[in-house]
C-alpha positions, 0 to 999 in steps of 0.5 A, spaced: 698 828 660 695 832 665 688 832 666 683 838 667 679 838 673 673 840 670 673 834 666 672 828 672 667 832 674 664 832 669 665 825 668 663 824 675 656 828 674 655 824 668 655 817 671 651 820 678 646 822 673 647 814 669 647 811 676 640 815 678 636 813 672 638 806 673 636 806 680 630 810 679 628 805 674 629 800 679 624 803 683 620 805 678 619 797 677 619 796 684 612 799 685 609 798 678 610 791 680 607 792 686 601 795 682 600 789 678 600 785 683 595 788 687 590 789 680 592 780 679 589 780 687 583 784 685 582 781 679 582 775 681 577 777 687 572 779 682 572 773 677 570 769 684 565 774 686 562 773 679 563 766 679 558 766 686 553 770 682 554 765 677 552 759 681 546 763 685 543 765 679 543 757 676 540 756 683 535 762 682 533 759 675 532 752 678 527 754 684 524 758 678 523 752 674 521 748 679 516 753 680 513 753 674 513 746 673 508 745 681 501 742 678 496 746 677 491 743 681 485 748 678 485 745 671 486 738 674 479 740 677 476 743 672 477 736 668 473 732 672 468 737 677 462 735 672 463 727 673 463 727 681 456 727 684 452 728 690 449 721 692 442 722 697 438 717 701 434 715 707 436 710 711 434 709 718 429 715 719 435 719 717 439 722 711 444 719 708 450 723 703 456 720 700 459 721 693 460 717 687 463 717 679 460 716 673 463 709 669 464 707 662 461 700 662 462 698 655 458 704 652 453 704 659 454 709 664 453 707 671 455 711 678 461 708 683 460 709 690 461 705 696 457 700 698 456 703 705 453 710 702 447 706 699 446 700 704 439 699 707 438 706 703 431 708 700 429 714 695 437 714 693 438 720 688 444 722 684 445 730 683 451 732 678 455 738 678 450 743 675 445 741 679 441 737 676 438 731 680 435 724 678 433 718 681 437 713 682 436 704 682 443 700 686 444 695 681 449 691 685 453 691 692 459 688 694 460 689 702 467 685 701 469 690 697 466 696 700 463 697 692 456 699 689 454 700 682 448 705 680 444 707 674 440 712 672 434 710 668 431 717 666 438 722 666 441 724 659 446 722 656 449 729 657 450 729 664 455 723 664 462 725 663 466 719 665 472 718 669 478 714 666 480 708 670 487 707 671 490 701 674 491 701 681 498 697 679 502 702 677 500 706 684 509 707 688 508 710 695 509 717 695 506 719 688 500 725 688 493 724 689 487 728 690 481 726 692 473 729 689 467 729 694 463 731 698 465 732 706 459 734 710 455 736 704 461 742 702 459 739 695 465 738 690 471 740 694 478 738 692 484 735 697 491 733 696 496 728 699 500 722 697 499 715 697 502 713 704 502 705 703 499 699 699 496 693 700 493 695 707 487 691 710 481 695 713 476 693 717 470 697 717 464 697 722 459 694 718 463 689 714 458 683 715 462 678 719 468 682 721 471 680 714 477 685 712 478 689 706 484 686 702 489 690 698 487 698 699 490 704 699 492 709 704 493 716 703 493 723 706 489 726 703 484 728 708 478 725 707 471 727 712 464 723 711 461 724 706 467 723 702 465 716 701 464 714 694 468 720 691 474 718 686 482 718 688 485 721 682 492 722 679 495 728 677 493 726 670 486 726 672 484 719 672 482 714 678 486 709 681 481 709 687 475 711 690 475 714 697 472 708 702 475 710 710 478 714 715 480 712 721 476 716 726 479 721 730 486 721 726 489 726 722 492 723 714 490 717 715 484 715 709 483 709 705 481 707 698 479 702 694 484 700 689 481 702 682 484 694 680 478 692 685 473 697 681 475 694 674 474 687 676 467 688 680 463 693 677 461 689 670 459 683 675 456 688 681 452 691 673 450 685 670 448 679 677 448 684 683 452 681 686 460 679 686 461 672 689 469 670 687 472 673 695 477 667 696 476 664 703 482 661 707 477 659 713 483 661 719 483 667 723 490 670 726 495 676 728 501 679 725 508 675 728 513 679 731 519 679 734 516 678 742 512 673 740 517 669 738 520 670 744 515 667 748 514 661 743 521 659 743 521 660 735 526 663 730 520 667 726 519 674 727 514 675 721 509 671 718 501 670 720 500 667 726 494 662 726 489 663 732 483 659 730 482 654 724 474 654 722 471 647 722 470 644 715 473 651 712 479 651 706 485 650 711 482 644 716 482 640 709 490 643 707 493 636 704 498 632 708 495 635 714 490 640 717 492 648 718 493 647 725 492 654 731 500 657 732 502 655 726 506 661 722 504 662 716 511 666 711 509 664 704 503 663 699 506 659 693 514 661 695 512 668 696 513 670 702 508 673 707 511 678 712 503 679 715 497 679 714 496 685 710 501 681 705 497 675 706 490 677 705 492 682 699 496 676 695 489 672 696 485 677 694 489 679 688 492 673 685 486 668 687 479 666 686 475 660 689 477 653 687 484 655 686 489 651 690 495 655 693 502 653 696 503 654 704 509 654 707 508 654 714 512 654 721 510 649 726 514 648 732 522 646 730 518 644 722 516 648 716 511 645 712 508 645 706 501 644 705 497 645 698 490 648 701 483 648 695 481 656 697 473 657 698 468 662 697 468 667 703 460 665 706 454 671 704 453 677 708 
């Protein structure tokens, strides 16, 4: 059987035709694979682009929320404006200025302030916050502890709006404080800090026989004359010290008096006028560190060296021997003493005359231990 031309060609056209569709389908594929691939791409480079606007909008709410959250310092003053007073007098020709607090002393309302605003002063007024001023009488001084308690026979009940007194105890290094005074006669001015250390000892000018002041705050809440006297505040409002020093010439360096050293004076400070319950050790000395244990020849590179004993005080009586000078001082009753502030806050803290302590001391190649009868620190 004999086949026509025109149908192998026919036949030809028809599979080049079938061949083309496939191969146009191939390509076809090709490119639209290409496509997707490139939409995957970009797709994914706009799920990570909203993934970064994700995260940046978090931490934008955070900030937000933060700042939200700051502390509204002016409610806090508001709350505690009208119990900060104005303390005036005359001492030595001149005037004096400090500031004070009002007190609830079981139902009586006393003003706080420190013994050196009042010391040696006549005509002492207290003025509040509205302006009104009154006479003041200084019941009771406590130059050891830098406290002073006043009254105010003729004031209104109405003027005393008092603090609330928090303990001192609860104080971490770093926490907010704010200080309320009255620095160079700017009356009720506000500052702001934190508690910079605890447990200091200071030693102020006119403490009489060169005492030091035991377990006192330190701040950076900037703190000028006339400041003295004026409450140290938590965020909440209540007083966890009252304003005491600065070191002079410095920037962020105050000093407060812990409100657990208030708490304990003010009611006898009110009642006898005085407060005789300063524990006292009889020695004098300096902090030890690693050089002078070098030049000693000893392995103890903290503790309270002994510079001088005081004749027929506490330490010359210890039991089995005596306090001896270069004796170093690291425990008071199995609590170890790193310096002096640690020594003499532990004592004014957890002691009262006429207890008996524990000391461990070093002397020499020896480490001792001597029980000591704590006396009263001499008067003023």
């Amino acid at each position: 059987m004999v086949s026509s031309p025109g149908r192998h060609a026919s036949s030809i056209v028809a599979l080049m035709f079938v061949a083309g569709l496939i191969l146009g389908g191939i390509v076809t594929a090709f490119v639209l694979y290409g496509q997707i691939s490139v939409l995957n791409t970009k797709l994914s480079n706009v799920e990570n682009q909203i993934s970064s606007l994700n995260v940046n909008q978090t931490a934008y709410y955070q900030n937000f929320n933060v700042y939200m959250n700051q502390t509204d310092y002016s409610v806090i003053y508001d709350e505690v404006k009208d119990s900060v007073v104005v303390i005036t007098g005359t001492a030595n020709g001149g005037t004096i200025e400090g500031s004070g607090f009002v007190y609830n002393l079981t139902g009586s309302m006393v003003v706080v302030t420190n013994n050196h605003v009042v010391s040696g002063a006549t005509g002492v007024s207290v003025t509040f916050s509205d302006g009104n001023g009154y006479a003041a009488r200084v019941n009771g001084m406590d130059p050891y502890s830098d406290l002073a308690v006043l009254t105010l026979p003729t004031a209104p009940q109405s003027e005393f709006k008092p603090l609330v007194v928090l303990s001192s105890s609860s104080l971490k290094v770093g926490d907010e404080v704010i200080a309320i005074g009255n620095p160079y006669g700017l009356t009720g001015s506000m500052t702001t800090g934190i508690v910079s250390a605890l447990g200091r000892t200071i030693t102020e000018s006119n403490t009489p026989g060169g005492y030091a002041i035991a377990d006192i705050i330190q701040t950076s809440t900037p703190i000028n004359p006339g400041n003295s006297g004026g409450p140290l505040l938590t965020l909440n409002g209540t007083v966890v010290g009252i304003t005491t020093a600065i070191v002079t010439n410095s920037q962020g360096l105050g000093f407060a008096v812990p409100s657990e050293t208030i708490v304990k004076e003010v009611p006898i400070l009110a009642a006898v006028g005085s407060f005789n319950l300063h524990s006292y050790l009889g020695v004098e000395g300096s902090d030890m560190d690693y050089d002078t244990a070098q030049s000693m020849k000893v392995s103890v590179t903290y503790g309270w060296l002994i510079g001088s004993v005081i004749a027929g005080g506490p330490a010359s009586q210890a039991k089995p021997t005596a306090v001896h000078t270069n004796d170093i001082i690291i425990a008071l009753n199995a609590t170890r003493v790193i310096n002096g502030d640690a020594l003499m806050s532990w004592i004014e803290q957890n002691t009262v005359p006429g207890d008996t302590i524990m000391l461990t001391v070093v002397r020499a190649s020896q480490t001792l231990q001597l029980t000591v009868k704590l006396g009263t620190r001499p008067p003023p």
